[in-house]
ChimeraX commands (.cxc) that place a marker at each C-alpha (Angstrom):
marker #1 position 85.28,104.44,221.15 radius 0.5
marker #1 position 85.71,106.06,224.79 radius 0.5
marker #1 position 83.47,109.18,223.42 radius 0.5
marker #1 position 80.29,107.08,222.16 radius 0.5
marker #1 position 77.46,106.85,224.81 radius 0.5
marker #1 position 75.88,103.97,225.62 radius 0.5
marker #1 position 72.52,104.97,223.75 radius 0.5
marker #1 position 75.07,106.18,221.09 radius 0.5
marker #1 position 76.40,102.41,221.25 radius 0.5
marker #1 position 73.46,100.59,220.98 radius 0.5
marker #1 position 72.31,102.82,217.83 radius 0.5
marker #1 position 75.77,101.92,216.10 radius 0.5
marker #1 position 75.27,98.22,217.43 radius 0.5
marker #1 position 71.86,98.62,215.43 radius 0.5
marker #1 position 73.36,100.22,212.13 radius 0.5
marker #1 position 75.90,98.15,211.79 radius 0.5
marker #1 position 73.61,94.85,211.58 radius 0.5
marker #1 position 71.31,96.71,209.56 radius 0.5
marker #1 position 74.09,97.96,207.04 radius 0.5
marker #1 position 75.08,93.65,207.41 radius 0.5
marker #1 position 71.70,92.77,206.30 radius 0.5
marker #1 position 71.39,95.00,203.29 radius 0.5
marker #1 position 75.07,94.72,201.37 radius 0.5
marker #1 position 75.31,91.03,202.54 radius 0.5
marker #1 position 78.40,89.70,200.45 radius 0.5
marker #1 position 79.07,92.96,199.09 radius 0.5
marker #1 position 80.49,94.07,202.31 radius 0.5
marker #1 position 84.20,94.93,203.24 radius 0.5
marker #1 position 84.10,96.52,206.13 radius 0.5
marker #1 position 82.61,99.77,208.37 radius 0.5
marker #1 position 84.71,102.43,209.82 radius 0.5
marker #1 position 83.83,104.95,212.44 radius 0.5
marker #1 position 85.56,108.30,211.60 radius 0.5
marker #1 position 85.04,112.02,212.89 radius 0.5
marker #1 position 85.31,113.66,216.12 radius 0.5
marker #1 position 83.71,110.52,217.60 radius 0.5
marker #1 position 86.77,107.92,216.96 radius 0.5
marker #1 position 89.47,110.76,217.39 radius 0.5
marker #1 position 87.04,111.44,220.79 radius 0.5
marker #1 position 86.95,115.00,220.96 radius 0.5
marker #1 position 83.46,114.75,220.24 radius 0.5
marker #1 position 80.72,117.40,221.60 radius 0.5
marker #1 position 77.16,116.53,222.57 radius 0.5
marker #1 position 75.58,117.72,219.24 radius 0.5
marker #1 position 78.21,115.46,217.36 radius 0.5
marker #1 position 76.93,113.38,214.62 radius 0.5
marker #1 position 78.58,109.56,214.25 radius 0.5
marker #1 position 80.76,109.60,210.80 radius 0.5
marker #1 position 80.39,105.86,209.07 radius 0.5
marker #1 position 82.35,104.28,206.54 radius 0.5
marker #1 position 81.38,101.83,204.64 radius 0.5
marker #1 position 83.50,99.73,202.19 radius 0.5
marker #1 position 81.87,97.56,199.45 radius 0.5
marker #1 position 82.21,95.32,196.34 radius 0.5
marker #1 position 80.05,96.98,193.27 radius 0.5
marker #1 position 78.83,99.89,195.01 radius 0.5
marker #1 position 75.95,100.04,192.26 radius 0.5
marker #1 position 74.37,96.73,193.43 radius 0.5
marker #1 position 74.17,97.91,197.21 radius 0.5
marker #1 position 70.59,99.20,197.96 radius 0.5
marker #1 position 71.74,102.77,199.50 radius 0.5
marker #1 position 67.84,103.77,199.65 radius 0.5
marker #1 position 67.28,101.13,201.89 radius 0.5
marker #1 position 70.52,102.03,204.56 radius 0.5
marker #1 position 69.35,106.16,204.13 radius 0.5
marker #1 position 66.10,104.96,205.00 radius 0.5
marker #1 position 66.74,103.41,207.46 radius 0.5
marker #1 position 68.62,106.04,209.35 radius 0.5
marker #1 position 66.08,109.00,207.68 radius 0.5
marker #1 position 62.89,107.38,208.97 radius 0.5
marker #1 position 64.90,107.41,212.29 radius 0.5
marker #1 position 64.57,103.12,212.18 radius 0.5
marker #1 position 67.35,103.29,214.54 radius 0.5
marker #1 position 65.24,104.11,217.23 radius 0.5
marker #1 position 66.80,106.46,218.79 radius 0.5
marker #1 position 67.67,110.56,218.23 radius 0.5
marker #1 position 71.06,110.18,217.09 radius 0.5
marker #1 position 72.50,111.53,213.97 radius 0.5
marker #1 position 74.38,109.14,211.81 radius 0.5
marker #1 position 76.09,110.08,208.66 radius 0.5
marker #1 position 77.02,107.73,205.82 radius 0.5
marker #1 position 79.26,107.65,203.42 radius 0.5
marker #1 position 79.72,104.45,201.26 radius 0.5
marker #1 position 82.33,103.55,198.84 radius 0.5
marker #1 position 83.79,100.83,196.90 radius 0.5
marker #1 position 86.74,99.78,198.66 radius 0.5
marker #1 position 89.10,99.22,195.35 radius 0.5
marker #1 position 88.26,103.34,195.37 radius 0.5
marker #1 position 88.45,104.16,198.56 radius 0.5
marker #1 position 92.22,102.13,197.68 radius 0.5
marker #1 position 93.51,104.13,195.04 radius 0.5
marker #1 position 92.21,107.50,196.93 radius 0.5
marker #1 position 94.32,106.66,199.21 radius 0.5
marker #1 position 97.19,106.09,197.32 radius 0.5
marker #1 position 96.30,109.39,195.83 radius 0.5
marker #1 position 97.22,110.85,199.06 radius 0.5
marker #1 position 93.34,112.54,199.48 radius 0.5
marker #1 position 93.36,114.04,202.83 radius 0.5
marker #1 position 89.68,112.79,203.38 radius 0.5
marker #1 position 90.23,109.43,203.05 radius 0.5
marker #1 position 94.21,109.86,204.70 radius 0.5
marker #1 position 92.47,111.13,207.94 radius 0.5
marker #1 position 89.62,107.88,207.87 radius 0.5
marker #1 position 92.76,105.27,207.78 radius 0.5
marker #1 position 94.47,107.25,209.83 radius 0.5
marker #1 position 91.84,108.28,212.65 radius 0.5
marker #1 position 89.37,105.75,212.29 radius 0.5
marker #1 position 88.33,102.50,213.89 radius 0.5
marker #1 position 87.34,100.08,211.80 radius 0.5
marker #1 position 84.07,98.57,213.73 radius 0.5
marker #1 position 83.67,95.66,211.47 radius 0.5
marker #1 position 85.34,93.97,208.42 radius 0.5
marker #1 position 85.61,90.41,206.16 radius 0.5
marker link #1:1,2 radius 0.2
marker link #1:2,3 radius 0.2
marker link #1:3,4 radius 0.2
marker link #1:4,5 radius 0.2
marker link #1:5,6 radius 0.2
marker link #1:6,7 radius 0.2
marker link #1:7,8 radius 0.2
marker link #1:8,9 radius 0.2
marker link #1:9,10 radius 0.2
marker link #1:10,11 radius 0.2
marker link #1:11,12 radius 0.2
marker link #1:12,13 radius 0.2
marker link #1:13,14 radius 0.2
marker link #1:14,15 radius 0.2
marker link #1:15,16 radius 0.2
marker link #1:16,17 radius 0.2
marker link #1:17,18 radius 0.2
marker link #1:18,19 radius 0.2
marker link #1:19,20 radius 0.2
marker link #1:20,21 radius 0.2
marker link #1:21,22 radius 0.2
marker link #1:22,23 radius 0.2
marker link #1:23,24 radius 0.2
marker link #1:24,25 radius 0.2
marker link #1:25,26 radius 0.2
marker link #1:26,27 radius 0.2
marker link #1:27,28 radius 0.2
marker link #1:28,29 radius 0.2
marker link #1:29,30 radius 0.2
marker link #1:30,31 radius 0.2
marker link #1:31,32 radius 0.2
marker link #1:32,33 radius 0.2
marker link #1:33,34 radius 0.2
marker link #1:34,35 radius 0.2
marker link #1:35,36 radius 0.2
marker link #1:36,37 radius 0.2
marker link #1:37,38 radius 0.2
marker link #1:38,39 radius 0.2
marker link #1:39,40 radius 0.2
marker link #1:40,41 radius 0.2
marker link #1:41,42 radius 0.2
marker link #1:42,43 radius 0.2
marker link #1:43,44 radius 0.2
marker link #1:44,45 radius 0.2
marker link #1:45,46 radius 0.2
marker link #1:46,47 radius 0.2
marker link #1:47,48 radius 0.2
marker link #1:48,49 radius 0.2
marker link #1:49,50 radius 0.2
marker link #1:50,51 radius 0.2
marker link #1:51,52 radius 0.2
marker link #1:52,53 radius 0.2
marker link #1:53,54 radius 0.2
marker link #1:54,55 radius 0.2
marker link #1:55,56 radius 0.2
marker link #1:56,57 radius 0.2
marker link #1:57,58 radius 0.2
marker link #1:58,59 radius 0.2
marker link #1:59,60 radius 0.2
marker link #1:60,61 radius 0.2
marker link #1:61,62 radius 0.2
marker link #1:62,63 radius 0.2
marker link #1:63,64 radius 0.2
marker link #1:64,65 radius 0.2
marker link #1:65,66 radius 0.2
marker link #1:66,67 radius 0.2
marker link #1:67,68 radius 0.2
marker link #1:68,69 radius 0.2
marker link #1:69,70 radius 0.2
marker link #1:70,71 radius 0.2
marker link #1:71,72 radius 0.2
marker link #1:72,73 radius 0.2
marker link #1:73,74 radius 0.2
marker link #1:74,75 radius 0.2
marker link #1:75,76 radius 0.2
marker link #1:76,77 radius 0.2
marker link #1:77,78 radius 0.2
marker link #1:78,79 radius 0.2
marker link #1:79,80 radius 0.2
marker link #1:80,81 radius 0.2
marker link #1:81,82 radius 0.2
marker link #1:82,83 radius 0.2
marker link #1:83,84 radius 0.2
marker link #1:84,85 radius 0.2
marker link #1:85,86 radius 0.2
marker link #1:86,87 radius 0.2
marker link #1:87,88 radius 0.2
marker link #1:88,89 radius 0.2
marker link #1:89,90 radius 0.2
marker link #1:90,91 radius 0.2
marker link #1:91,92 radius 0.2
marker link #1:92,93 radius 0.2
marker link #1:93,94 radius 0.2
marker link #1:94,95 radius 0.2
marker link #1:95,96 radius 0.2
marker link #1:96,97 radius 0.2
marker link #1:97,98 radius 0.2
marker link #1:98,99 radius 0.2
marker link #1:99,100 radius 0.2
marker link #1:100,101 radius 0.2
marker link #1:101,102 radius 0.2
marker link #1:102,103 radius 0.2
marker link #1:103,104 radius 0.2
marker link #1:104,105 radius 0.2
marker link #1:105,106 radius 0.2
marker link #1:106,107 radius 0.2
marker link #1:107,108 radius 0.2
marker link #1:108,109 radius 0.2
marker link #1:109,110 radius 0.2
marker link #1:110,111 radius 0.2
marker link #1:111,112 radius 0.2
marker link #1:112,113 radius 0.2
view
């Protein structure tokens, strides 16, 4: 993660317990994607977060929007979600779809079971 700032950092530190607290159990893992693990961010670079999960339906995904919407973070960084169940995120992968090729393949996974 040589491209994250430290304010950049501490924001992610931040989501990441957040996004903890609200899928609890249901959690498989987060994944930082986009220019920002590759590192050829720019300054105006928003962080790219993936997030893995059992039942995808009984995740609160108001609550983790929210939280980054209403700028709960703390801090004026954009951070963009995306949040899938990880038996699909599986068989897209197996289904070859560039998007989720280039998250296994560039990513850094930031947290998992």
């Amino acid at each position: 993660m040589a491209s994250l700032t430290k304010t950049e950092q501490t924001a992610l530190d931040k989501t990441i317990q957040h996004i903890r607290d609200v899928c609890g159990d249901k959690l498989i893992s987060v994944i930082l994607y986009g220019s920002k693990a590759r590192g050829d961010s720019l300054p105006e670079s928003d962080i790219d977060i993936m997030i893995l999960v059992r039942n995808r339906n009984k995740v609160d995904r108001d609550k983790l929007y929210d939280f980054l919407l209403l700028d709960d973070v703390g801090y004026d960084i954009n951070i963009s979600l995306n949040i899938y169940e990880g038996e699909y995120f599986n068989q897209l992968s197996t289904m070859h779809v560039p998007f989720v090729e280039n998250v296994l393949k560039e990513g850094e996974t930031l947290w998992t079971v």
